[in-house]
N, C-alpha and C positions, 0 to 999 in steps of 0.2 A: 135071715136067709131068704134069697128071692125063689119066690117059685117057678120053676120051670112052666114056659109055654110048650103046649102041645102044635105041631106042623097043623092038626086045623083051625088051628086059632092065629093065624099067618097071613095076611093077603096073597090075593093070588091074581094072577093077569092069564091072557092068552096070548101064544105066539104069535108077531106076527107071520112067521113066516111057515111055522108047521103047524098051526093050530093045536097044539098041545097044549093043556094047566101047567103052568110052573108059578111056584111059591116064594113068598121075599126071601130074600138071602142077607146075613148080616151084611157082607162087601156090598150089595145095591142101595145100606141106608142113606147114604146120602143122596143120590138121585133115583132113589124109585120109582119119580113119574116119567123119567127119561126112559127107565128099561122098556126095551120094547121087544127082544128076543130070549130064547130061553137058554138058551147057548152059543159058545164062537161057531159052532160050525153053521148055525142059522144065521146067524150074523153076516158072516162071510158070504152067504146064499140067496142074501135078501133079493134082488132083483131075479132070480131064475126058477123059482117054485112061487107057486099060487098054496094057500090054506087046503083048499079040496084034493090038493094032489099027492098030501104026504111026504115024507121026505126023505 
Protein backbone atom coordinates (compact mmCIF):
# COMPACT_ATOMS: atom_id res chain seq x y z
CA UNK A 1 0.00 0.00 0.00
CA UNK A 2 1.33 3.62 -0.78
CA UNK A 3 1.59 5.91 1.80
CA UNK A 4 -0.30 8.97 1.78
CA UNK A 5 1.44 12.30 1.10
CA UNK A 6 0.83 14.99 3.50
CA UNK A 7 -0.48 18.84 1.58
CA UNK A 8 3.09 19.87 3.14
CA UNK A 9 5.12 17.75 1.45
CA UNK A 10 3.48 19.28 -1.97
CA UNK A 11 5.08 22.09 -3.98
CA UNK A 12 3.99 25.13 -3.80
CA UNK A 13 4.22 28.46 -6.11
CA UNK A 14 2.95 32.06 -5.79
CA UNK A 15 0.24 33.65 -7.62
CA UNK A 16 0.85 35.51 -10.19
CA UNK A 17 -1.79 37.58 -9.88
CA UNK A 18 -3.02 37.64 -5.99
CA UNK A 19 -0.01 36.67 -4.51
CA UNK A 20 -1.43 33.99 -2.47
CA UNK A 21 0.45 29.99 -1.78
CA UNK A 22 -1.20 27.67 -3.75
CA UNK A 23 -0.09 23.92 -3.82
CA UNK A 24 0.19 21.26 -6.82
CA UNK A 25 -2.75 19.86 -7.68
CA UNK A 26 -2.99 16.29 -9.37
CA UNK A 27 -4.78 17.87 -12.80
CA UNK A 28 -1.39 20.48 -12.98
CA UNK A 29 0.87 17.23 -13.18
CA UNK A 30 1.55 17.42 -16.35
CA UNK A 31 2.46 20.99 -16.76
CA UNK A 32 3.30 22.33 -13.38
CA UNK A 33 6.00 24.74 -14.57
CA UNK A 34 3.41 26.39 -16.96
CA UNK A 35 0.86 27.05 -13.86
CA UNK A 36 1.26 30.26 -13.07
CA UNK A 37 -2.28 31.14 -11.31
CA UNK A 38 -4.07 29.82 -8.56
CA UNK A 39 -7.34 29.93 -9.89
CA UNK A 40 -9.78 30.63 -13.22
CA UNK A 41 -10.86 33.79 -11.64
CA UNK A 42 -6.99 35.00 -11.48
CA UNK A 43 -6.51 33.65 -14.57
CA UNK A 44 -9.18 35.61 -16.12
CA UNK A 45 -7.83 38.83 -14.18
CA UNK A 46 -4.25 38.67 -15.07
CA UNK A 47 -3.90 41.94 -16.71
CA UNK A 48 -5.99 44.25 -14.04
CA UNK A 49 -4.59 43.63 -10.50
CA UNK A 50 -0.94 44.01 -9.47
CA UNK A 51 0.27 41.27 -6.25
CA UNK A 52 0.03 44.29 -3.53
CA UNK A 53 -3.40 45.04 -4.42
CA UNK A 54 -5.15 41.80 -3.44
CA UNK A 55 -7.95 40.71 -5.22
Amino acid sequence: MVKARRKSDLPAKICAVCGRPFNWRRKWARDWDQVRYCSERCRGARGKHSPDQGA
